[in-house]
Each structure stands twice: as structure tokens, then as C-alpha cells.
C-alpha positions as CSV (number, residue, x, y, z in Angstrom):
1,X,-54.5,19.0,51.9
2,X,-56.7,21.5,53.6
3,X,-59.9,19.9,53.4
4,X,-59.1,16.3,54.0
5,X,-56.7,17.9,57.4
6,X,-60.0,19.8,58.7
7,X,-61.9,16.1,58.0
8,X,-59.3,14.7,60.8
9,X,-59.8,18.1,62.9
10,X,-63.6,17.9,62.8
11,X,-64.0,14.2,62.9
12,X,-60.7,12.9,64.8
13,X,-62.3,9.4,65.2
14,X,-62.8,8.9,61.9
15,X,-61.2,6.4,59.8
16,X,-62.2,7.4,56.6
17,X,-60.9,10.9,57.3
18,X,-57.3,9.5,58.1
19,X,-57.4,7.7,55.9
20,X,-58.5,10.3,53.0
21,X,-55.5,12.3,54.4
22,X,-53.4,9.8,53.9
23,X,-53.9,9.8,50.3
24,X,-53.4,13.2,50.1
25,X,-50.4,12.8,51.9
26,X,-48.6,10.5,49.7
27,X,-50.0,12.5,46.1
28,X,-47.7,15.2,47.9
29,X,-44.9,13.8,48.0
30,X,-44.8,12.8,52.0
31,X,-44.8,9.7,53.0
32,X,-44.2,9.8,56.3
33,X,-47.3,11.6,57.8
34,X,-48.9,9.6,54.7
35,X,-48.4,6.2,56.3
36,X,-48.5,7.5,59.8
37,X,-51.9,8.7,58.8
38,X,-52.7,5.7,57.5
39,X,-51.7,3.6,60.3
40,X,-54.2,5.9,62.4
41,X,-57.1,5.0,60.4
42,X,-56.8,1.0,60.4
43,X,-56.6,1.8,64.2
44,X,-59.6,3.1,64.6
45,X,-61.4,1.0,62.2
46,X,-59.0,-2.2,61.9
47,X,-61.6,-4.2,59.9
48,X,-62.7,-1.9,57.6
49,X,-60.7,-3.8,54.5
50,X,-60.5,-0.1,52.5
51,X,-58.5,1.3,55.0
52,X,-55.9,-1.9,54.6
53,X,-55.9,-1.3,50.7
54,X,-55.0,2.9,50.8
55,X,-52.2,1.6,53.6
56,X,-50.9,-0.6,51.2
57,X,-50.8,2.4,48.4
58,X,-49.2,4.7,50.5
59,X,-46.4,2.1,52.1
60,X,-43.5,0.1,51.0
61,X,-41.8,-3.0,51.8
62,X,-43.0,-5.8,54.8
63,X,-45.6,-2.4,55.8
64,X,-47.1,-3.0,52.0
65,X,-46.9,-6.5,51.8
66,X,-49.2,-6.6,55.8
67,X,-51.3,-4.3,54.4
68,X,-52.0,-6.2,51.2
69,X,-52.4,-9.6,53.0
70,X,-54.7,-8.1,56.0
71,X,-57.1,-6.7,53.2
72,X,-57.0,-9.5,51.6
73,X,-58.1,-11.6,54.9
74,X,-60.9,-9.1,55.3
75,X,-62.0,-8.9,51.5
76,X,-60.6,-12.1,49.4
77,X,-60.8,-11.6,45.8
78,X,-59.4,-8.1,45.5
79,X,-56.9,-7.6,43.0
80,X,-55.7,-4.5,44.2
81,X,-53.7,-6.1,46.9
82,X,-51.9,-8.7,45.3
83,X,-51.3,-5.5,42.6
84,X,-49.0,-4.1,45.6
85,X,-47.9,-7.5,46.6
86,X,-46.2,-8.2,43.8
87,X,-44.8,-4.8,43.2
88,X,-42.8,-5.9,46.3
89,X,-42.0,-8.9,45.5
90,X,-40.4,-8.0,41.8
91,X,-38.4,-5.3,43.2
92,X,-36.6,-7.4,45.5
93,X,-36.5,-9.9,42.5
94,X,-38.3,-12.4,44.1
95,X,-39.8,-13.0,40.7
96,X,-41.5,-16.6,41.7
97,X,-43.4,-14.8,44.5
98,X,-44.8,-12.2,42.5
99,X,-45.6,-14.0,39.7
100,X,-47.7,-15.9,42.8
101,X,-49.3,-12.8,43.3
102,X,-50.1,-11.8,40.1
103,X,-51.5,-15.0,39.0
104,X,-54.0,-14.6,41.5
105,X,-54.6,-11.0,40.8
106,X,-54.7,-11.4,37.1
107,X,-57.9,-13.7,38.1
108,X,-59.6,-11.0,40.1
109,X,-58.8,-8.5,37.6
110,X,-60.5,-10.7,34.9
111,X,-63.5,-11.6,37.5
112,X,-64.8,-7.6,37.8
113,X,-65.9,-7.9,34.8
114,X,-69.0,-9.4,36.1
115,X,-69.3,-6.7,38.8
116,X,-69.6,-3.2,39.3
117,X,-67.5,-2.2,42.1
118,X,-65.6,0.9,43.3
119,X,-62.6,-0.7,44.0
120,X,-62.2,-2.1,40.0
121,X,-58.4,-2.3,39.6
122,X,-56.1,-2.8,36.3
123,X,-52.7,-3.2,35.4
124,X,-52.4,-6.1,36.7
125,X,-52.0,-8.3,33.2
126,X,-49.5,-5.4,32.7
127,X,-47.8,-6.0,35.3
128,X,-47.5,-9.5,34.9
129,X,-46.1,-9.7,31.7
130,X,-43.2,-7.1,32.5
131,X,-42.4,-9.3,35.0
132,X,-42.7,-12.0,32.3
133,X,-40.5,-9.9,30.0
134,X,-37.6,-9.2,33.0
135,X,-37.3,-13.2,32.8
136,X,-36.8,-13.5,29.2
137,X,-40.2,-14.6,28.5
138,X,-41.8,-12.6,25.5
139,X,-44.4,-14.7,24.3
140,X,-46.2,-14.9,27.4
141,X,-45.6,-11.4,28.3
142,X,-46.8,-10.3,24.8
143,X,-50.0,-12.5,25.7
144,X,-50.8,-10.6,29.2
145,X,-50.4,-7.5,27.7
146,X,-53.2,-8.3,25.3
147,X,-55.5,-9.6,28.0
148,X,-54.6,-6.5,29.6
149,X,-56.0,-3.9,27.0
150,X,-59.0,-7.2,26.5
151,X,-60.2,-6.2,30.0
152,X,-59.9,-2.6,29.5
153,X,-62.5,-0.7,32.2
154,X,-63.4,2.6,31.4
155,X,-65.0,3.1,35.1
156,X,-61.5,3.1,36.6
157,X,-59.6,6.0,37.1
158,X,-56.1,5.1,35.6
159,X,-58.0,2.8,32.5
160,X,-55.9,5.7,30.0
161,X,-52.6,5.9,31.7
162,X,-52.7,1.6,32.3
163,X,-53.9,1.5,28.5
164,X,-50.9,3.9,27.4
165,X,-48.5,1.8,29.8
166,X,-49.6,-1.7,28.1
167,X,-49.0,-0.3,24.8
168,X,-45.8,0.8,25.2
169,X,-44.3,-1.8,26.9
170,X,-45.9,-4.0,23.8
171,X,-43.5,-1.4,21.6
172,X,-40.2,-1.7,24.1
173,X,-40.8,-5.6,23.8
174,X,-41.3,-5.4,20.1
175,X,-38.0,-3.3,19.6
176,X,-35.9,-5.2,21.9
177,X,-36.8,-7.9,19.5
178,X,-36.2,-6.1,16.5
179,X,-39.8,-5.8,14.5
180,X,-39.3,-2.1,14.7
181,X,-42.7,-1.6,12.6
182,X,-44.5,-3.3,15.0
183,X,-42.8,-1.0,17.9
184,X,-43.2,1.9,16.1
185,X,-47.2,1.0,15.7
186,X,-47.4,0.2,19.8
187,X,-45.6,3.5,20.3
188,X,-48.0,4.9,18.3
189,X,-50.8,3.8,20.2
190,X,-49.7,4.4,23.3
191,X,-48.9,8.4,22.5
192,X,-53.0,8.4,21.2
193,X,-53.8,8.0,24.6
194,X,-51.5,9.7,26.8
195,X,-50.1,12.7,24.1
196,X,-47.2,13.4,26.3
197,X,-46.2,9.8,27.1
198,X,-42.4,10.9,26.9
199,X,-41.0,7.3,27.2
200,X,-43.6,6.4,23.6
201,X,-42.0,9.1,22.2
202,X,-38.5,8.3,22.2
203,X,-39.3,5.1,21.9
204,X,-41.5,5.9,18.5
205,X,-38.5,7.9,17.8
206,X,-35.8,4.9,17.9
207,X,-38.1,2.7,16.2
208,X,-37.6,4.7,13.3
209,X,-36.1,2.7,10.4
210,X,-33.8,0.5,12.5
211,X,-33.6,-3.0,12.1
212,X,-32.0,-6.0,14.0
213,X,-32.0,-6.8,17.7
214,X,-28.2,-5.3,18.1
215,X,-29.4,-1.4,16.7
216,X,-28.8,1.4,18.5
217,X,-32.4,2.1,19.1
218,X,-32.7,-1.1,20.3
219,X,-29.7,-1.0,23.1
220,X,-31.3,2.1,24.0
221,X,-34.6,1.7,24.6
222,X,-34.0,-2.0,25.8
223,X,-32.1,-0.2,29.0
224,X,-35.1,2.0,29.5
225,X,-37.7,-0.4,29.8
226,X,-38.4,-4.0,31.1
């Protein structure tokens, strides 16, 4: 907070010092000097497409969604935006319009493997097939969730926490369905990642020795996940 505040005091012109801030903002829990920050920085440098992106992060709503698409104008073929797109977009339930979105960002996703940019993203397969699951669609969910963990990238930051994420939502899927092995093995998986993955944990937890769709563990793990 310090450091990236005396960036803005030294360098008030900057964009990439607003915009830093803003980051730091919104890790801290304060969203409004986070966006108003990052409103300052696409001002001073509107087409500098990373500024656009870290607005996006830090916003919600029709802010997130401008954000997303004005990046996206600048720099086609980023995933990240369509990534915050679509969060959008499935939390109003719009679920046609961010499967859109995700469809197209699954297909950047898949095309950094050929590249070695700083702006690598993931999570979107994972994304995709929760929104997948939330329509009743398991098979295809269960297949973006494996092309999620098939284009694992160990140069991005949140590659462990996304990994953990995939897993587990495999195991809530699995034990919704009732193949509590198979949900107990995802849970697994997911805690060898992330130790402390609370949600894996209970979930490994109700997995243990039930059986049928209609279980207790299933009920309650079903209402804490997709």
C-alpha cells in the first residue's frame, strides 16, 4: 500500500502507477479507491490494453463487462477478459452469454500454449464447465474440467489454486452424482495441492462411504458447490 501510493505521489502521471495501486487496492479489501484508481490510469493512458484488463479485475457489473470488451478492442485474443466477462454474465444467469464468452476464452486459453506471455490466464475451462454443471450438463462439464488441468501452466501465478479448484469441482460433480470413490479421489487431489482447501476437505469428508445420489453427503455438498 505504501509503495505502490508513493509510485502515484512521485509519478502522478503515470498509468502504470494507478494502476499498480489499484491492485493493491482491491487485495485490501477497498474497492472503491480500487476502481477509482483504476479509472485514473486508463485516463491517462486509455490505450494501454493492460490498464483495461486490472480495471476489469478490480470492477463489477456493466464497469467489468466495458472494461473487458475495451481490452479486448485493444488486444483481441486475451482470454483474461472474456474470464471476467463471463463471470458477469453467469451471476446474473445469463448463462447463454457467458457460455459466449467462455467459448471464446477457452480458445485463447488453449492458444498460449504456443506463447510465452505475461498475461497467460487459466481457469477458464473451469469456469466453463461449472457453468456447464449449473445447467445440468455433467458430461461436458466433466470434459472442461479435464482440458482444464490438460492445459495446466506452471508460469501463471494462480496454476495451484486453479488446479486445486478444477479438482474439486470434478469431486462435487462426482458426488452429486453419487460415485463417491471417484469424489473422494478428486477431493483427494485437490487437498495435494492446496493442504488447506477447506471446501476438499469436507467434501473428502462426506464422500466417505456414502452411496446414492439422495445421501446426506450428497445433499450437502451438492448445496455448497455448482
Amino acid at each position: 500500500n505504501l509503495h505502490a501510493r508513493e509510485g502515484c505521489r512521485l509519478d502522478p502521471v503515470s498509468g502504470e502507477a494507478w494502476a499498480t495501486f489499484a491492485l493493491v487496492m482491491h487485495r485490501m479489501g477497498n474497492p472503491i479507491d480500487a476502481i477509482a484508481a483504476g479509472r485514473r490510469a486508463v485516463a491517462l493512458d486509455p490505450n494501454n490494453w493492460q490498464h483495461y484488463v486490472r480495471l476489469a479485475e478490480v470492477s463489477w457489473g456493466e464497469r467489468r463487462l466495458r472494461a473487458a470488451y475495451r481490452a479486448l478492442a485493444l488486444c483481441p485474443g486475451l482470454a483474461q477478459p472474456r474470464w471476467f466477462a463471463s463471470t458477469v454474465y453467469s451471476t446474473r444467469q445469463a448463462f447463454d452469454a457467458a457460455l459466449e464468452e467462455l467459448r471464446e476464452g477457452c480458445a485463447a486459453q488453449d492458444a498460449q500454449r504456443n506463447g510465452s506471455g505475461r498475461f497467460n490466464a487459466v481457469g477458464l475451462h473451469l469456469l466453463h464447465g461449472l457453468v456447464l454443471a449449473a445447467r445440468g450438463a455433467d458430461d461436458e462439464a466433466f470434459e472442461q474440467f479435464t482440458r482444464e488441468r490438460a492445459v495446466s501452466d506452471d508460469r501463471q501465478v494462480y496454476e495451484r489454486e486453479c488446479a486445486a479448484a478444477t479438482w474439486y469441482a470434478s469431486g462435487a460433480l462426482h458426488l452429486r452424482q453419487g460415485r463417491c470413490d471417484d469424489a473422494a479421489a478428486a477431493f483427494h487431489e485437490a487437498l495435494k495441492r492446496v493442504p488447506n482447501h477447506a471446501l476438499a476437505a469436507i467434501g473428502l469428508a462426506a464422500s466417505g462411504g456414502r452411496e446414492g445420489r439422495d445421501s446426506p453427503s450428497s445433499n450437502a455438498v451438492n448445496a455448497a458447490t455448482v
